[in-house]
N, C-alpha and C positions, 0 to 999 in steps of 0.2 A: 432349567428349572421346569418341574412338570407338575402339571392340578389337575387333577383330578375332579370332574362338575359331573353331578346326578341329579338326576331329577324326579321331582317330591313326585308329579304327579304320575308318570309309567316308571318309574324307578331304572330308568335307561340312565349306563355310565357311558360318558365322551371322554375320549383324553383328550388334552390338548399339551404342546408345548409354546410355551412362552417365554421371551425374553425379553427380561427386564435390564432397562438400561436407564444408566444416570441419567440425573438431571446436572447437567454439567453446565449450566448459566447460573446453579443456585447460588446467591448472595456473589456475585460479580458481577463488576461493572467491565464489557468490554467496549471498546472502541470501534473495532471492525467486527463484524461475523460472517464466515464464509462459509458456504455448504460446497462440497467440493465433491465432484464425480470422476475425475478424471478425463472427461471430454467437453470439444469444444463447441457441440451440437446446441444451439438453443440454452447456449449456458451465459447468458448473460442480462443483468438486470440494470434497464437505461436511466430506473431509478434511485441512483446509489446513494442519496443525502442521507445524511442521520444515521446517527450509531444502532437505531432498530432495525437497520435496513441491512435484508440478507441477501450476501455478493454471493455472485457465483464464478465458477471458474474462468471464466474470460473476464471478468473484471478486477481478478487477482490477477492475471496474466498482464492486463492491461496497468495496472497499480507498480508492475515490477521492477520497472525502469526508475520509477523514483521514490518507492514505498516499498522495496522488499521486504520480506522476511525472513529474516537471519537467525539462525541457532548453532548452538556450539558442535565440535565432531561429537562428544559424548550425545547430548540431548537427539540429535541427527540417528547415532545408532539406533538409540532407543525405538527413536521415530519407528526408523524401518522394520525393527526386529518386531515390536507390538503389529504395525499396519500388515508385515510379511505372515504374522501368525494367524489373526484375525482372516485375514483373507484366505487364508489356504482353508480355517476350518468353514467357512462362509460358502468358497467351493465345492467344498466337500459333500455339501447338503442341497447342492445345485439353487445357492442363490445369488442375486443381484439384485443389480441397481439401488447400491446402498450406497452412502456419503459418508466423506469427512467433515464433520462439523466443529470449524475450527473458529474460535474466539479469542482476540488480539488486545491484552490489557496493557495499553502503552507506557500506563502510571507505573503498574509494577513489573512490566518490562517484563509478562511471563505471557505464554499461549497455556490455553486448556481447549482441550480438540477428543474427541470419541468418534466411534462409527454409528451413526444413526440411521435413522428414515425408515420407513416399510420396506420388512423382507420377504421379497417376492421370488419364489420359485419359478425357474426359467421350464414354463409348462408348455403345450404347443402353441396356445395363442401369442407367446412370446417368440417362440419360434418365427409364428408368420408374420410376428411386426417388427423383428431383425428382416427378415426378408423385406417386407415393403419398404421400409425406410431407407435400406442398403440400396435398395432398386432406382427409388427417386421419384415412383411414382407418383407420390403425394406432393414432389416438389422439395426444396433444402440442399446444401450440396451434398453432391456426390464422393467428391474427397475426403469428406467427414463422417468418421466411420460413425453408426446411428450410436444411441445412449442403451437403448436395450441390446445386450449382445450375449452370449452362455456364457457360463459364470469361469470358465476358465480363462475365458479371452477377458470378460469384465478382469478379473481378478490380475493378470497380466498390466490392461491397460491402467487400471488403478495406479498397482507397486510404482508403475512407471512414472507416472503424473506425480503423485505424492513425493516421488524421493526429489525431482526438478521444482518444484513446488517451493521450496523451503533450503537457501541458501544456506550453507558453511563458510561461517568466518574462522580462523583458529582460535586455539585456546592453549592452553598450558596442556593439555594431554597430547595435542598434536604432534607429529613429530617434525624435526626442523628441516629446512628444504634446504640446500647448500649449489647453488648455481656455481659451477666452472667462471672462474677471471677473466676466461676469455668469451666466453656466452656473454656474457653481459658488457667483455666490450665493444663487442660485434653488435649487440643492441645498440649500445649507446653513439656506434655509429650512425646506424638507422634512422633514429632521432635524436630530434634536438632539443624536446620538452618529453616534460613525464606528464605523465595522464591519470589524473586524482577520481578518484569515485564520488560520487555523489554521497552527500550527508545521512543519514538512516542509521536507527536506533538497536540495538542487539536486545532480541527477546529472547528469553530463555525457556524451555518446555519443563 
């Protein structure tokens, strides 16, 4: 979307480009809200009570052992195909450090999720704060790759986070898996109890 601003008083035209993006909380009630980057740098908030309160990536990470998020193969495709497109044109234009902002309505057992946050061009000052952060100078680990990184590697590390993010339960579109008689009685040699999942509610996108 592109506006055009002039001004009354030297009659000098700017352009600018701007994108506008939903307001994707209107008139819902969610339960959890997560803003997601795909890293696990400083991504986490120790104060998670209350449904106003925005999680971040390591607190979904942390939620996932007995709160996942499950969605069907279809709505999963979807996921990726939208997150795959958005980001390729998002690289394109050399930017990052942009979020999934995703919102978990338990009552109607639906997510609503868009790409938000300020878009920032990966310009040299960004350059040299992937370097210092990578480096370690300022302290945080070193294992963990920083949050500021070129939008190609952002864009990469994203698809990747997003798609582990957000469990597949099947569905009627799935196709049927048929274990070999004897796979499974060589399992059931193995052991001697089956091993039940944890209780958790299927949201749909």
């Amino acid at each position: 979307m592109y506006w055009k601003v002039k001004s009354l008083k030297g009659g000098k035209e700017v352009r600018m480009d701007v994108l506008a993006m939903e307001n994707l909380l209107f008139e819902r009630r969610v339960t959890r809200l997560y803003d997601l980057k795909g890293s696990t740098r400083s991504r986490y908030n120790p104060d998670s009570n209350g449904s106003d309160k925005v999680l971040l990536d390591e607190n979904l990470l942390e939620a996932m052992p007995t709160s996942p998020i499950f969605v069907g193969n279809k709505a999963k495709r979807l996921l990726e195909r939208a997150v795959w497109n958005d980001t390729a044109f998002l690289a394109s234009i050399d930017v990052m450090d942009y979020s999934l902002l995703v919102g978990v309505d338990e009552k109607k057992h639906e997510l609503v999720m868009g790409i938000i946050d300020f878009m920032r061009q990966y310009t040299w000052d960004k350059h040299l704060e992937t370097w210092v952060k990578a480096s370690g100078i300022l302290g945080g680990p070193k294992n963990v790759s920083p949050t500021v990184i070129s939008p190609k590697q952002y864009k990469k590390r994203f698809r990747k986070a997003m798609s582990a993010y957000f469990l597949v339960v099947p569905d009627q579109w799935s196709p049927a898996a048929i274990i070999p008689s004897k796979q499974v009685s060589d399992s059931a040699q193995d052991s001697d109890q089956f091993v039940s999942t944890g209780s958790s509610s299927m949201l749909d996108c």
